[in-house]
C-alpha positions as CSV (number, residue, x, y, z in Angstrom):
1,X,-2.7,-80.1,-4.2
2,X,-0.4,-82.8,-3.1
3,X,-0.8,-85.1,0.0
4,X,0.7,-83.4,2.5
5,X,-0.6,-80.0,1.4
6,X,-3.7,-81.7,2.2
7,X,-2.6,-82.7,5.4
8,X,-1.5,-79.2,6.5
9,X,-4.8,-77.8,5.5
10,X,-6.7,-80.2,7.9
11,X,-4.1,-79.2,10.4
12,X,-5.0,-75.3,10.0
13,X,-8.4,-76.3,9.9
14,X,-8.1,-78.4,13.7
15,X,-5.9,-75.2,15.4
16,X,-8.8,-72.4,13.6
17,X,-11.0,-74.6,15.7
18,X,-9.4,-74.5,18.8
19,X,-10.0,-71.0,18.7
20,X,-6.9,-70.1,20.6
21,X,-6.1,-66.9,18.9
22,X,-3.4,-68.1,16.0
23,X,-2.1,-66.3,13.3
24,X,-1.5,-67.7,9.7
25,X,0.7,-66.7,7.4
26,X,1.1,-68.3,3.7
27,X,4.4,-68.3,1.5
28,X,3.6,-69.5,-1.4
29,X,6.1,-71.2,-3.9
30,X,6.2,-72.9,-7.4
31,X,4.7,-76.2,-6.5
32,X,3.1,-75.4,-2.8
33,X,3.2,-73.2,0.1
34,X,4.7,-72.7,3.6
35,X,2.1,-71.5,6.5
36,X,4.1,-70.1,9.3
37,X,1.8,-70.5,12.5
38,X,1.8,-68.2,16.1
39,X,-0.1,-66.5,18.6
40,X,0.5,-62.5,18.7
41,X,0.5,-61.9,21.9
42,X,3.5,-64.0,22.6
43,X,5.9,-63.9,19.1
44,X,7.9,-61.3,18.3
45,X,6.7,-59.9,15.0
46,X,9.8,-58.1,13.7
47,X,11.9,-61.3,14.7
48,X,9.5,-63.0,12.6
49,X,9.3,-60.8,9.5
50,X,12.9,-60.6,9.6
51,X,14.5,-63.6,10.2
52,X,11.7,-66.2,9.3
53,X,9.3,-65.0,6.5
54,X,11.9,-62.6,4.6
55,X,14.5,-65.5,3.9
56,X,11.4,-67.4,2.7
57,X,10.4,-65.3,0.5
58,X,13.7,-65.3,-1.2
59,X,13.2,-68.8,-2.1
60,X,9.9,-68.7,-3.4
61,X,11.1,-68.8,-7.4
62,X,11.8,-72.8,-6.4
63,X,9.7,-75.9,-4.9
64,X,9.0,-75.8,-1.2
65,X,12.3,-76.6,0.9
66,X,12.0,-79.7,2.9
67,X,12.2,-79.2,6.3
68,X,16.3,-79.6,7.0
69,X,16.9,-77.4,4.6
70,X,14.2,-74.8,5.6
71,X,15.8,-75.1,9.1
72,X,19.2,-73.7,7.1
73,X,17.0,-70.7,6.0
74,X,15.4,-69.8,9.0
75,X,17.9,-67.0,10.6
76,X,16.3,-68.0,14.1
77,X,19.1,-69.5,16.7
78,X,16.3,-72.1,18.4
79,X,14.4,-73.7,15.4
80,X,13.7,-77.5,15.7
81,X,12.9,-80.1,13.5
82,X,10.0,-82.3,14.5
83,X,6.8,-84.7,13.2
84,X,4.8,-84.9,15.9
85,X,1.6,-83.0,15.0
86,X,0.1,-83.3,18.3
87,X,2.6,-81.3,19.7
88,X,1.8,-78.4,17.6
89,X,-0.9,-76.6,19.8
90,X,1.2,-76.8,22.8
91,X,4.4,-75.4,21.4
92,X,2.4,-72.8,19.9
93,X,0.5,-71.2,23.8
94,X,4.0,-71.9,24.7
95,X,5.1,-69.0,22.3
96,X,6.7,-71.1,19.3
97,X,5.8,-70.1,15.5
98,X,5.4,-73.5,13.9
99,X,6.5,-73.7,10.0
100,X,4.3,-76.3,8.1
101,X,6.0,-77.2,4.7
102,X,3.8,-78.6,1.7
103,X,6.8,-80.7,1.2
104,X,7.5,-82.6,4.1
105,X,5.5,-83.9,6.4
106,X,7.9,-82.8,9.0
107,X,7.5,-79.3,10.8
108,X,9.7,-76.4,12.4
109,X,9.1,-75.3,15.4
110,X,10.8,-71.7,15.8
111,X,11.6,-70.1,19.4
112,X,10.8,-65.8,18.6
113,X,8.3,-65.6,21.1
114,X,8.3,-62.2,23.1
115,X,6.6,-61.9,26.5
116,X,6.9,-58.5,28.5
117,X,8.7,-58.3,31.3
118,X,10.5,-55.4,33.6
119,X,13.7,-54.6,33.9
120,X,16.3,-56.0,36.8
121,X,15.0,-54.2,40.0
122,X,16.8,-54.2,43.2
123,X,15.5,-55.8,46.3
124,X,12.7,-55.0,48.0
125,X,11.9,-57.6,50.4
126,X,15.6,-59.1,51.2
127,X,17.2,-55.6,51.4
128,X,20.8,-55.2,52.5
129,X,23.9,-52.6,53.0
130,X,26.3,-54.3,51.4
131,X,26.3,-57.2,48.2
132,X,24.8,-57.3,44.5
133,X,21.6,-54.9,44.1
134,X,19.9,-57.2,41.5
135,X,17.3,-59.6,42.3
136,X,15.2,-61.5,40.5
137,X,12.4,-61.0,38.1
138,X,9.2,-62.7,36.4
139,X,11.2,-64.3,33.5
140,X,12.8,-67.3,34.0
141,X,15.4,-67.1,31.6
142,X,16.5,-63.6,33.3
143,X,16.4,-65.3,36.3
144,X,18.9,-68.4,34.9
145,X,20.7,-65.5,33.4
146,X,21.9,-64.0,36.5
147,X,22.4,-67.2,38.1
148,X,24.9,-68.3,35.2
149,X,26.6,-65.2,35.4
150,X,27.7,-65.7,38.8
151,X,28.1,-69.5,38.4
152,X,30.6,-70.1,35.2
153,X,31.0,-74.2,36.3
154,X,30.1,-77.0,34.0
155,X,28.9,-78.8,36.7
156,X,25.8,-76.3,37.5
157,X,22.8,-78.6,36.3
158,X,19.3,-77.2,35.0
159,X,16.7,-79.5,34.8
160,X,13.4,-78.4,33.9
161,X,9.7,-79.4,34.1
162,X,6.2,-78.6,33.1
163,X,3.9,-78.2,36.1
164,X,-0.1,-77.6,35.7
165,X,-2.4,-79.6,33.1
166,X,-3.4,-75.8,32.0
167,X,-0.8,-73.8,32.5
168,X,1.8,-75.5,31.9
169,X,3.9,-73.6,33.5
170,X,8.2,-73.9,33.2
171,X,9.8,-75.0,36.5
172,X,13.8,-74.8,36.4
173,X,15.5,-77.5,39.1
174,X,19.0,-75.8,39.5
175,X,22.0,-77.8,41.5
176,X,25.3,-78.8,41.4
177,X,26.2,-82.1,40.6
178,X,29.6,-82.4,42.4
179,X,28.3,-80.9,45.6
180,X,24.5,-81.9,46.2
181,X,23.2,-84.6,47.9
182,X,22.0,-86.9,45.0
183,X,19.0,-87.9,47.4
184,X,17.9,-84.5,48.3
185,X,17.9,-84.0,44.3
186,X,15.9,-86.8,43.8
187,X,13.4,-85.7,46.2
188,X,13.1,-82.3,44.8
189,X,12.5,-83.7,41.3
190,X,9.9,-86.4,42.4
191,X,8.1,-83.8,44.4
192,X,8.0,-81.6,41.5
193,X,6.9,-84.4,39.3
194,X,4.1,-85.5,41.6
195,X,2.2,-82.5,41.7
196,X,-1.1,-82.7,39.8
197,X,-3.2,-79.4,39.5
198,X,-4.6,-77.3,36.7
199,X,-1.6,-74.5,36.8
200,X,0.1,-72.6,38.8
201,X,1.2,-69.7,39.3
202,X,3.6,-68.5,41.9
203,X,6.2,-70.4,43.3
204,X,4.4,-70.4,46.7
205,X,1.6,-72.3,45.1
206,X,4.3,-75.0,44.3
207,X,5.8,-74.6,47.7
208,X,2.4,-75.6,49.0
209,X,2.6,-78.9,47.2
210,X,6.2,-79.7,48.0
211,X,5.4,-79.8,52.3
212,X,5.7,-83.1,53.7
213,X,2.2,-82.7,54.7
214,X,-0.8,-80.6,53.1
215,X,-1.3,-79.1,56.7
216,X,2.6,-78.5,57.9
217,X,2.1,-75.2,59.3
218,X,6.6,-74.4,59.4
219,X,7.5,-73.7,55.6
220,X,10.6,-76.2,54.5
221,X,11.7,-74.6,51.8
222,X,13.0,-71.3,52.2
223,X,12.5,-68.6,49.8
224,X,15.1,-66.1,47.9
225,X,14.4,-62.8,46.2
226,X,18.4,-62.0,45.7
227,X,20.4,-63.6,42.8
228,X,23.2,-63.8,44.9
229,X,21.7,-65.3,47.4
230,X,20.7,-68.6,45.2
231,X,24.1,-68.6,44.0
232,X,25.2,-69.1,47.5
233,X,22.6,-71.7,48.2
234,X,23.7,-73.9,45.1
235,X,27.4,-73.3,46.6
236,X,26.7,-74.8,50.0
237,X,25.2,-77.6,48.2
238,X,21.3,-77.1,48.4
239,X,18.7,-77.4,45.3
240,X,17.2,-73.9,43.9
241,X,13.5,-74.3,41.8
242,X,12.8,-71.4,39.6
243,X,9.5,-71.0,38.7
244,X,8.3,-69.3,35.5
245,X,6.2,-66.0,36.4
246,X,7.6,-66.0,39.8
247,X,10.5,-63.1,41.5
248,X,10.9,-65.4,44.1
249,X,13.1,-69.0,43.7
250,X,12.9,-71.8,46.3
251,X,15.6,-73.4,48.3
252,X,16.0,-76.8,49.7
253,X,16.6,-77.6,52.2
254,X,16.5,-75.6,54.6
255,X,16.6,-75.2,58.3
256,X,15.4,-73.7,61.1
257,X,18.3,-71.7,62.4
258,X,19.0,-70.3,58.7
259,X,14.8,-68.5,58.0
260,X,17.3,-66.0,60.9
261,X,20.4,-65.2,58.4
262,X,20.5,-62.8,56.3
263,X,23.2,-62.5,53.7
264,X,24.4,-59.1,55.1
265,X,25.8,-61.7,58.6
266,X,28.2,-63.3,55.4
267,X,29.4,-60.1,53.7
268,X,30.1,-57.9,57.1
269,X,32.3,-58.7,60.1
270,X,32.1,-61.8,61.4
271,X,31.9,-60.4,64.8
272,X,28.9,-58.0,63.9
273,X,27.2,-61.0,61.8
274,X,27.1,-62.8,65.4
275,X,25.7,-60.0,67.4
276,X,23.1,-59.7,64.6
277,X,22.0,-63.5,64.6
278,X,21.8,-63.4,68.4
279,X,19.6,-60.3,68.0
280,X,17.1,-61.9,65.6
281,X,16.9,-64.9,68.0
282,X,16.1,-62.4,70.8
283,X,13.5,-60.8,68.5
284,X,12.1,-63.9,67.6
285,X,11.7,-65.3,71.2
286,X,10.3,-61.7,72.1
287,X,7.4,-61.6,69.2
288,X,6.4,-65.3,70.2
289,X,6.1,-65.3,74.0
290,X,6.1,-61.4,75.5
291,X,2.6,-61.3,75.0
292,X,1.6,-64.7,76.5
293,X,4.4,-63.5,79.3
294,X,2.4,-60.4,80.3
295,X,-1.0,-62.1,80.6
296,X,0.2,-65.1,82.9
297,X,2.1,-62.4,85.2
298,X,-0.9,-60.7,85.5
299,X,-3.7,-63.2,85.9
300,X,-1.4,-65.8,87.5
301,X,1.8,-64.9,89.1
302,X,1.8,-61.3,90.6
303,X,4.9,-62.5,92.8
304,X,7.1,-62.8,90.6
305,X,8.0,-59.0,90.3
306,X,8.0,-56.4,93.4
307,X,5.3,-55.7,95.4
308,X,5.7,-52.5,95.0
309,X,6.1,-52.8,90.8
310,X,2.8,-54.8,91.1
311,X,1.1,-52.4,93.1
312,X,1.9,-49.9,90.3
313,X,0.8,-52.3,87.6
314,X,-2.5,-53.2,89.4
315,X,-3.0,-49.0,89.6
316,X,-2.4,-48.5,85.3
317,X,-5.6,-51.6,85.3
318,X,-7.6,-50.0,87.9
319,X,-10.0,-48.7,84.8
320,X,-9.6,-51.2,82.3
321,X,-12.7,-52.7,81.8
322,X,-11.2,-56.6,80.5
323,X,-9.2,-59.3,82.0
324,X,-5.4,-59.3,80.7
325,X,-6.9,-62.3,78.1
326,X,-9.0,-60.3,76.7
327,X,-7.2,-56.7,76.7
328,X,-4.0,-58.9,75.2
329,X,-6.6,-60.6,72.3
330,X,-8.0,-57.1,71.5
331,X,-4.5,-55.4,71.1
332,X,-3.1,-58.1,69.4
333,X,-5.7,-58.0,66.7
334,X,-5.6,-54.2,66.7
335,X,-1.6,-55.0,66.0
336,X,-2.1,-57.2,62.8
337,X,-5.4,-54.7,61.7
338,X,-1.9,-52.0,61.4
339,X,0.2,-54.7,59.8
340,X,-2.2,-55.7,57.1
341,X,-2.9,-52.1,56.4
342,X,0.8,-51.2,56.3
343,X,1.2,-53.4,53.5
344,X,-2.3,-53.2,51.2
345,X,-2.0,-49.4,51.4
346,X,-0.1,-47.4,48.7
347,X,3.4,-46.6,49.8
348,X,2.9,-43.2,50.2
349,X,0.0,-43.2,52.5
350,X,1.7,-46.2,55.0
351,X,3.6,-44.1,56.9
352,X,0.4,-42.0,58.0
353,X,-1.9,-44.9,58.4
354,X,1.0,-46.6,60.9
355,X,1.3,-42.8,62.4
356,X,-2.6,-43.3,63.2
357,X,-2.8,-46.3,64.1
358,X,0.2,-46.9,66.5
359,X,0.2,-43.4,68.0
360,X,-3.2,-41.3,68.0
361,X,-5.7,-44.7,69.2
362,X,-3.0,-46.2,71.1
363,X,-2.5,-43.0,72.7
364,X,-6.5,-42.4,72.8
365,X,-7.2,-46.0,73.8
366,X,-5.2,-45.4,77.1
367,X,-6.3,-42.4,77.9
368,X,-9.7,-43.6,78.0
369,X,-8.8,-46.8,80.2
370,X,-9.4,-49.2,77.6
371,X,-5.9,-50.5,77.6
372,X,-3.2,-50.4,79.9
373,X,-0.2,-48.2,79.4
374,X,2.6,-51.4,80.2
375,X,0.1,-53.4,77.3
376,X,1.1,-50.8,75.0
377,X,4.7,-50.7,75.5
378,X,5.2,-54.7,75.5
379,X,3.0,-55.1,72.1
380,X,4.8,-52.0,70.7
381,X,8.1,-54.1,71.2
382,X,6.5,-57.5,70.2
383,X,5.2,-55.6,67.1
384,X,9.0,-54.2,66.0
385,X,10.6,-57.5,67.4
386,X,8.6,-59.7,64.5
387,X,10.0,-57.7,61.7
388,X,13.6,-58.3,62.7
389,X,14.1,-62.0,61.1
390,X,14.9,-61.7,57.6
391,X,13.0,-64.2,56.0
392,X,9.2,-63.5,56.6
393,X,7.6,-66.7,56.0
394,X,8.5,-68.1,58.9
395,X,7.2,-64.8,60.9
396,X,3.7,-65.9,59.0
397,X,3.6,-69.4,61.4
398,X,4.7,-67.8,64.3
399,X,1.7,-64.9,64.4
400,X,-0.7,-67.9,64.1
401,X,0.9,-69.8,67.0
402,X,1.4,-66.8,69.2
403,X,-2.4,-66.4,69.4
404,X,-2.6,-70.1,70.4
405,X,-0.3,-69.6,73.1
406,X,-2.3,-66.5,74.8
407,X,-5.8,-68.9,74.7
408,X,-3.6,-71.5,76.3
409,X,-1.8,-69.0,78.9
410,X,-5.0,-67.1,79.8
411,X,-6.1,-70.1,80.3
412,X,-3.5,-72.3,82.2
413,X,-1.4,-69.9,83.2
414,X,2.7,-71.0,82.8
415,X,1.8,-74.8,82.6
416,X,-0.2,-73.6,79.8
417,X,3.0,-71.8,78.1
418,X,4.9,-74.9,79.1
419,X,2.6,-76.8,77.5
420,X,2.6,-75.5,74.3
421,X,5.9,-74.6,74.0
422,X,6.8,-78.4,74.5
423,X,4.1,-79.5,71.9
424,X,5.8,-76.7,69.1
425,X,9.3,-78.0,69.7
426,X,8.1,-81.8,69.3
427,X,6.6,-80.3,66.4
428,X,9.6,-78.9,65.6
429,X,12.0,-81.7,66.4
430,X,9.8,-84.4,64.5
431,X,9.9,-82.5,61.0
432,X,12.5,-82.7,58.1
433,X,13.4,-80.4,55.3
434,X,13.9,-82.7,52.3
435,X,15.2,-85.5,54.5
436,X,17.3,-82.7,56.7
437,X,16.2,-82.2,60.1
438,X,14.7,-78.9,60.7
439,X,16.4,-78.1,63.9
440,X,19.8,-79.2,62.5
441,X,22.7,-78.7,63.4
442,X,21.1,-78.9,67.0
443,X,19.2,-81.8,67.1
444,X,20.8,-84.1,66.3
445,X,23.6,-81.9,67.8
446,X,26.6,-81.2,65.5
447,X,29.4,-78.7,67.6
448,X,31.1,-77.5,64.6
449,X,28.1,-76.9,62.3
450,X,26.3,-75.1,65.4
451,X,29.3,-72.5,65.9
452,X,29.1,-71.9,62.7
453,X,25.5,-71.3,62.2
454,X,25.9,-68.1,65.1
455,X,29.7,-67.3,64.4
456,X,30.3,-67.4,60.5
457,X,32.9,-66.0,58.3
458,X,33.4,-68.3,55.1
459,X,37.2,-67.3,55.4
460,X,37.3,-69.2,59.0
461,X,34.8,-72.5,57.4
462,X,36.2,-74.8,54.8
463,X,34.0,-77.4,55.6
464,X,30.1,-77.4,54.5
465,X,27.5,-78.0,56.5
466,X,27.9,-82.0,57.9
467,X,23.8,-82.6,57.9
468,X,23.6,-81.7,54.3
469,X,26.0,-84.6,53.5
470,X,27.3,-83.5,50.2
471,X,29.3,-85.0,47.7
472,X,31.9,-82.3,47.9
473,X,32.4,-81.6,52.2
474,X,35.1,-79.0,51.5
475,X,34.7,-74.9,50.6
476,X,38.9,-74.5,50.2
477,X,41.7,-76.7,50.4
478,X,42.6,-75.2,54.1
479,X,41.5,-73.1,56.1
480,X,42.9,-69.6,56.4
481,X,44.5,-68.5,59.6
């Protein structure tokens, strides 16, 4: 036994201690042996019986190829020549079959691996009438796949990163280098680069990590479920992150005004897009604030309706046993009990539980006097209003804050609205998305870029987006009449 069959003997030896589930599989030649070197679970056996052991085997009447020429062998597209045996364990959990030669000291590593994954699905989340019906899925290189398919320019970048000390998982920075802003790059990358966990997982975990501040409650990356989507992102100039694992990429920046668009507003009329925006602002207002609304009418300002529409309202409470603080708490809570049930229950049983839930006790809560019947109707409408805006995580900060603003308007009454209100759009005002303010293109106020973000038609807007200050400002060389 030569040297370095010595050598790759005490390096099968280390990895059978490991115990991390490897394979071993021995050619033997004239004057040594080959040990190819995988994990199971995550190599595709045929691949590797066809394309890596069978051409082997075919050169076992002569001494053990060195490692270029064994390279030459190998049938496999991605199969690298390397030396560094520490790297060995790692590129093996991530799916590699590593080729250890008794005569070179030098290794192959060999990219087979196989990891099950579903077929392109369409939406489910970001549904529309119109556009592309594929989305994306769990693998990353699907994911790149699709994005690549739509993109065919040189200058679309993909930089990628290993996140978590365990998991190790593949994050995918995707941008164009002619259009983004070199800074908000940057700033993605070092973000990335800075996190420091044992693994993750999702790409909300990641998102998480990437907030200006561990307790931000407003998300500033926006998320995307539809291929075409991202592509349209890395068109206006923004920064997409793939995460391996993950159907759902992030987008930076991103700001307020755009968690409201959804990508049928660009493929529809122009004129339709802008009734839909105003409608999701509408909803979005309603969802917030009707609730806090009712209770400070109520408790606080019976004159400002009718007498005689008071009067009628004061009748419906006669036999309600609470305040309007505490009949609004206890609805609300009854709202979100429907909501979370809606989604953990198995599709086929939702429709009956929301049946139950928002018909038979509403109906039955009235009845008895529990609640009153005007309650019912405005957190009916609040409840329909907060599925309206497209993008659902930033619903998720506004059900938390809508609570606070009931405590503070049972409380105060409208100074206690006012109040919060103003502290939210401080809030609001004072955060940035990447270095983007989050209210832009209305604080700091931008005419062109705020007509656009209601009234939109790609046709009628050469120019990008001024607050994202890109390399490239233009779409098309004029625009079109």
């Amino acid at each position: 036994m030569n040297r370095q069959s010595r050598t790759n003997q005490k390096i099968i030896i280390d990895i059978q201690q490991k115990r991390i589930g490897a394979a071993f599989r021995s050619i033997p030649f004239e004057s040594g042996a080959a040990t190819a070197v995988y994990i199971r679970e995550l190599t595709d056996i045929k691949t590797l019986g066809e394309l890596v052991i069978a051409p082997l085997e075919a050169h076992t009447h002569a001494a053990p190829p060195g490692a270029e020429r064994a390279a030459g062998i190998v049938g496999t597209e991605d199969c690298r020549v390397l030396s560094d045996t520490d790297s060995i364990v790692p590129l093996l959990l991530d799916g590699y079959t590593v080729l250890l030669l008794s005569g070179d000291r030098r290794f192959l590593a060999v990219d087979i691996k196989h990891v099950e994954k579903r077929s392109i699905p369409t939406p489910h989340s970001m549904y529309t009438m119109r556009g592309p019906r594929d989305c994306f899925i769990e693998s990353i290189e699907s994911n790149l796949s699709l994005v690549r398919y739509r993109i065919k320019d040189e200058n679309l970048r993909v930089c990628n990163r290993r996140v978590g000390r365990r998991t190790k998982t593949r994050v995918s920075i995707l941008y164009i280098e002619d259009i983004a802003n070199e800074r908000i790059v940057r700033e993605v990358k070092k973000r990335i680069s800075a996190v420091d966990t044992d693994g993750i997982i999702e790409s909300g975990e990641l998102q998480a990590f990437m907030l200006n501040r561990r307790l931000d409650l407003f998300p500033q990356m926006g998320i995307v479920e539809r291929s075409d989507m991202a592509c349209g992102a890395l068109l206006e100039g923004k920064v997409v992150v793939l995460v391996d694992g993950s159907e759902w990429a992030l987008v930076a920046p991103k700001v307020l005004s755009e968690f409201l668009w959804s990508c049928d507003d660009y493929y529809d009329n122009k004129y339709l897009g802008l009734l839909m925006r105003v409608l999701r602002v509408i909803a979005l207002f309603i969802s917030f604030a009707v609730s806090s609304l009712y209770v400070a009418i109520v408790s606080f300002h019976n004159d400002v309706l009718p007498s005689s529409y008071m009067i009628a309202i004061a009748e419906t409470r006669a036999k309600v046993p609470f305040n309007a603080l505490i009949e609004v708490l206890l609805i609300e809570l009854i709202a979100e009990l429907i909501r979370e049930s809606l989604i953990r229950v198995p599709t086929k049983i939702g429709a009956a539980v929301g049946i139950v839930g928002a018909i038979i006790i509403g109906q039955a809560a009235v009845s008895a006097g529990v609640f009153s019947p005007l309650l019912l109707i405005v957190i009916s409408i609040s409840l329909i209003a907060s599925f309206v805006p497209s993008d659902y995580t930033m619903m998720s900060p506004i059900r938390v804050l809508k609570l606070l603003l009931i405590l503070a308007t049972g409380t105060f009454g409208m100074f206690g609205f006012t109040l919060v209100c103003t502290i939210i759009l401080a809030n609001l005002v004072s955060i940035k998305s990447f270095g983007v303010p989050y209210v832009a293109p209305f604080a700091p106020f931008n005419a062109r870029d705020a007509l656009k973000s209601f009234f939109y038609s790609k046709s009628g807007a050469p120019m990008r987006p001024i607050f994202l200050r890109t390399k490239d400002p233009r779409r098309s060389s004029k625009k079109k009449q």
